[in-house]
N, C-alpha and C positions, 0 to 999 in steps of 0.2 A: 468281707463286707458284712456288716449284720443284717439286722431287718431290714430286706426291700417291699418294695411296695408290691401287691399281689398282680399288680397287670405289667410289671416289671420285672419278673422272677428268670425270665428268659434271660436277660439280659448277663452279658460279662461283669466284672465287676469297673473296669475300666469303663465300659458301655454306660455303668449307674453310675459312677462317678458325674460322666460326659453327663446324664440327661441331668441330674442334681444341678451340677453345677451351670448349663444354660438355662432351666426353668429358673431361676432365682438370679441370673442377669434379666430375665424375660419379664419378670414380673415386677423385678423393681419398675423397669420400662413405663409400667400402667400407673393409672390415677388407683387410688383405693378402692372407688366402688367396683370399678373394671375388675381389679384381683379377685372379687368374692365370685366372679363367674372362673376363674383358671388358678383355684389349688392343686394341690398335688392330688388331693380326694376326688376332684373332677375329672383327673385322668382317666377314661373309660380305656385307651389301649396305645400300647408301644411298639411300634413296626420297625424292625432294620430295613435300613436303605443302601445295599451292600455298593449301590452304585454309583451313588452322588454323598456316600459315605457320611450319613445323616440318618438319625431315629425321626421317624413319624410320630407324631405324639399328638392324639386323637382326644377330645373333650368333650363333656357331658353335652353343650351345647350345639357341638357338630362342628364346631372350629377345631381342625388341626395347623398345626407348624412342625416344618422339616427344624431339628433341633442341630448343627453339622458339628463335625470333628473340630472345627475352627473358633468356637465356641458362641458362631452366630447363630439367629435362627430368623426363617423367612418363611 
C-alpha cells in the first residue's frame, strides 16, 4: 500500500483498504455541506475493534463511527 494516512499507519494494509473503502461509502451517504465537517483530513484517530471486528474512526468534531468488516458503518 503506499502513502497512508499518518493517524492510520498502524493499520494492516487489508485494515486501509477496509477504512478507505467504507469512509467513501460513508460520505457519499451525506449532503455536501455535511462532508466538509468528515474528510479523510478530519480524521484525528483509528482504533481497532478486535471484537465487533470494526475500526473506530474518531473526527475533528468528536463524532466517531464503528467502520465494520461488512463494509457498513454505525
Amino acid at each position: 500500500m503506499s502513502k497512508k494516512l499518518p493517524v492510520a499507519k498502524h493499520l494492516s494494509d487489508a485494515e486501509y483498504r477496509l477504512l478507505l473503502q467504507v469512509y467513501a461509502d460513508h460520505n457519499r451517504s451525506m449532503g455536501m455541506e455535511k462532508r466538509k465537517n468528515y474528510t479523510l483530513s478530519n480524521i484525528v484517530k483509528v482504533k481497532r475493534n478486535v471484537k465487533e471486528k470494526c475500526l473506530e474512526v474518531y473526527y475533528e468534531n468528536g463524532d466517531w463511527w464503528h467502520y465494520a468488516a461488512n463494509g457498513s458503518w454505525y
